[in-house]
N, C-alpha and C positions, 0 to 999 in steps of 0.2 A: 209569821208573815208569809202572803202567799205571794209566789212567785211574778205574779201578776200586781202587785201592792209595790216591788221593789224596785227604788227608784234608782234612774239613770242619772249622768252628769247632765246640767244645767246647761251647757255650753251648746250639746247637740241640741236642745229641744227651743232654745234661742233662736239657732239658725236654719231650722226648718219649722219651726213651726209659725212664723210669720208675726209673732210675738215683739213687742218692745217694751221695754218698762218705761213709764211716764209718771213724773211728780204731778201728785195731786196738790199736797203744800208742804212745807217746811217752816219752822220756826225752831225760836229757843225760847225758854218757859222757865220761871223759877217762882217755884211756889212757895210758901209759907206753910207751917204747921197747923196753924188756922183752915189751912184751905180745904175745900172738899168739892167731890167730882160726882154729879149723878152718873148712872150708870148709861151707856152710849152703844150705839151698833153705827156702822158703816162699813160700806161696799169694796173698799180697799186694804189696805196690808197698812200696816201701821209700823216701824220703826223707831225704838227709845232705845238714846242712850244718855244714860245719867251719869253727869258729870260729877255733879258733886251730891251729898245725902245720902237716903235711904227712903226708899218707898218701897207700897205693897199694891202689885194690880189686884185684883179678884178678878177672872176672866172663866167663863163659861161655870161658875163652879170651885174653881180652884184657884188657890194663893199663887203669887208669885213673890216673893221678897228678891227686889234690888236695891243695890248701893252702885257705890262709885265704879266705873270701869265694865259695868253691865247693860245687856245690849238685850232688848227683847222684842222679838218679830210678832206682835199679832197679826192673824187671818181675819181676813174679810168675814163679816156677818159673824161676831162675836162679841155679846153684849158682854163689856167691860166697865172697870170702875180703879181709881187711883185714889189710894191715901197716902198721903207724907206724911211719916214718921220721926223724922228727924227732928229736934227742937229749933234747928237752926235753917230748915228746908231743905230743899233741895232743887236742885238745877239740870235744866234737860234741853238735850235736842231730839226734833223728832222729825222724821221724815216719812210720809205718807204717800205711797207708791201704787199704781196700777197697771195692767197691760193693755196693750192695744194691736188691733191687727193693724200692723204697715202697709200695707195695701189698701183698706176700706178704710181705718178708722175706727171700727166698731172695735166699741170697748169689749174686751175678757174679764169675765167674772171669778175664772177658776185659773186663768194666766200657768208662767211655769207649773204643769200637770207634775213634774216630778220633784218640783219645790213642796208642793201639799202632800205628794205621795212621800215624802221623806218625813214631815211632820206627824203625818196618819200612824206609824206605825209606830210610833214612840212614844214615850210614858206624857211627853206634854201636851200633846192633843189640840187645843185651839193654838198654841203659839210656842215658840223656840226661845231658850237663852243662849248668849254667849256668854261668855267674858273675855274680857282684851286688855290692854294698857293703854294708858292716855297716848302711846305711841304707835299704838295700832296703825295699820294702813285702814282700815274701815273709818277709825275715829278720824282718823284723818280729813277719809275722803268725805264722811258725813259733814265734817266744818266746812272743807272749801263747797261744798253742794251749798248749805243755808247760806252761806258769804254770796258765792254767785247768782243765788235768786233773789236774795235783796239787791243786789247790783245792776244798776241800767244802764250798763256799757253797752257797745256792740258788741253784739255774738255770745251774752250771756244764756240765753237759751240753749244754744248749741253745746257750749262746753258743760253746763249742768248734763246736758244728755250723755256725754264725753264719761262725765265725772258716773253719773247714775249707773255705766255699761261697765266701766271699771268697778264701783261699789258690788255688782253681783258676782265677778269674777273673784273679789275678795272674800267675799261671804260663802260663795260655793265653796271655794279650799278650807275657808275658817270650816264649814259644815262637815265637809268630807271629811279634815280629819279629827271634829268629834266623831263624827259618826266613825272611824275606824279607832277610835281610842275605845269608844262604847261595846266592842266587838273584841277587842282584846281578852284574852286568856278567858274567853265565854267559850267552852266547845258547843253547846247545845246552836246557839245562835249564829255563830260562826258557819256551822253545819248546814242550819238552812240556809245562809248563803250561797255556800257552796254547790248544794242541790239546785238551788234556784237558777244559779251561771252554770249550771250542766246541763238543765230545760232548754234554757236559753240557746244554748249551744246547738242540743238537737232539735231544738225547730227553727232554725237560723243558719244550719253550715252549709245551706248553697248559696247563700249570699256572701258576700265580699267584706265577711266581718274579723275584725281586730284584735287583738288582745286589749287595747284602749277600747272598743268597743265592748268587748266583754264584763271588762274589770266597770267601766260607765254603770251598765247594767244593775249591777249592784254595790253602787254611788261608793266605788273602791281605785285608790289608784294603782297601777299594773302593778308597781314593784309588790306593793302589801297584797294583792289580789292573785299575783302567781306562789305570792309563800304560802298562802294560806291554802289556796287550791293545792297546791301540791303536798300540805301537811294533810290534807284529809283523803286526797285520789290518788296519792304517791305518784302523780306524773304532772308536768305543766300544763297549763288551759293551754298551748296549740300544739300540744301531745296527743290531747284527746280530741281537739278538733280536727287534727289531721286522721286519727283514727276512725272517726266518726263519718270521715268522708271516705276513707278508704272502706269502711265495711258498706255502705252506700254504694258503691262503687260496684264492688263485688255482686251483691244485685244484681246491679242494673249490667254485668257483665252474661250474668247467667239467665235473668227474663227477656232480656232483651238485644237485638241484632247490633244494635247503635256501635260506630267506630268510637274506638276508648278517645279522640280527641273533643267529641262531642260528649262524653260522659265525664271526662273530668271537666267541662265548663256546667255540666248539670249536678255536679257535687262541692261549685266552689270551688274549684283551680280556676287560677288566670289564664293558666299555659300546660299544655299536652306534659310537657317536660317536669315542672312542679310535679305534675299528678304520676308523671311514673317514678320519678324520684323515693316519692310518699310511699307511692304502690308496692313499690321492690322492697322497702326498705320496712312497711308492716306487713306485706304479705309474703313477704320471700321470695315473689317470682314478677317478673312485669304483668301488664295486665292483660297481656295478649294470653302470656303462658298461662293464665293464673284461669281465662276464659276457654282455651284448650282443656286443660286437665279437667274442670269440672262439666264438657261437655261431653267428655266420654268415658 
């Protein structure tokens, strides 16, 4: 996976990127063993979860077998096909999602960029599974969604939107921590993570970035993200970002005239004092001293 393929948290690219998610339609479906599905494409994300049975998608190519308590995301522009298995069917809800920019209205074809960049690099290629329990927060939230778009109350569009902003906050966590379980006791893979959030790190540590921001970067949350980082570079992620600015620093101490309070805001300090704190503490001397001694 390259550094560039690996995806951040959902949450930041939500709220900058102008993006919202919008129900295309919802329903529930119960099929019969009789039944059969030509094969189909469409423009948006598809959502199933199967209540009761077993079915088999065939999507781009490849099987999917689900039963009860499975949850499968297909992507947009993916000819697909369902057969039911079961003798007795099987039962489904499904909700069919897209984005759109908040501002204009123009639809997003490729929406969450790092919802697709999370799916791209892994063995299922057109589409994701879960699994959950009938008590899942997602199953959940998936029933009161189809309940409230068949409902002609007032303000049932709204709370469907309510419900649909909560649905992705659940699904992102349920994601994240597949995706951190799938990285477990992998060293190879774990490894290029690791590389990848030390990229990140050195073309990003004059901006105003986080350890949340870091551990995002490669769709990890901080606790799991600083044990791992620190199982492979024996130091924490703002170990090394703080070193990364301090040898920056030192630089910019020796090419250039600039007063060190203007150089710790061009390394990422917020404040003079951070930056000599840092300074003294990896380089041994302030940054005055540290610009003396290598000038003469």
């Amino acid at each position: 996976m390259s550094s560039g393929a690996v995806p951040r948290a959902w949450e930041s690219i939500i709220s900058t990127s102008g993006l919202i998610p919008v129900i295309v339609k919802s329903l529930e479906n119960f099929f019969d063993a009789s039944w059969s599905m030509e094969p189909n494409i469409h423009e948006h994300f598809e959502m199933v979860y199967v209540k009761k049975g077993n079915a088999v998608f065939e999507i781009e190519g490849s099987s999917a077998q689900i039963g009860p308590n499975d949850i499968i995301i297909i992507k947009p522009f993916q000819t697909h096909k369902l057969k039911v298995v079961s003798r007795s069917g099987c039962e489904f809800s499904v909700l069919c999602f897209r984005f759109e920019n908040r501002i204009d209205k123009r639809y997003s074809g490729i929406s969450l960029e790092d919802f697709i960049n999370f799916v791209k690099g892994r063995e299922s290629g057109a589409f994701i599974t879960l699994k959950v329990n009938h008590k899942n927060d997602i199953v959940i939230l998936l029933d009161k969604i189809v309940k409230e778009r068949k409902s002609k109350e007032l303000g049932s569009d709204f709370l469907s939107y309510l419900l649909i902003m909560e649905l992705f906050v659940h699904i992102s966590r349920a994601l994240k921590m597949e995706w951190e379980n799938s990285i477990m006791n992998k060293s190879p893979k774990l490894k290029e993570l690791i590389n990848a959030a030390v990229k990140y790190i050195q073309n990003n540590f004059e901006r105003n970035i986080s350890l949340s921001d870091i551990a995002s970067y490669v769709f990890l949350s901080p606790g799991y993200f600083t044990r791992a980082f620190k199982e492979v570079t024996n130091e924490t992620p703002i170990t090394f970002l703080l070193k990364v600015r301090v040898d920056r620093a030192k630089d910019l101490l020796i090419e250039t005239g600039k007063k060190a309070r203007d150089i710790a805001l061009d390394v990422g300090f917020s404040n003079q004092q951070r930056f000599n704190e840092a300074f003294k503490k990896y380089a041994g001397m302030t940054p005055l001293q540290y610009r003396k001694v290598k000038k003469h």
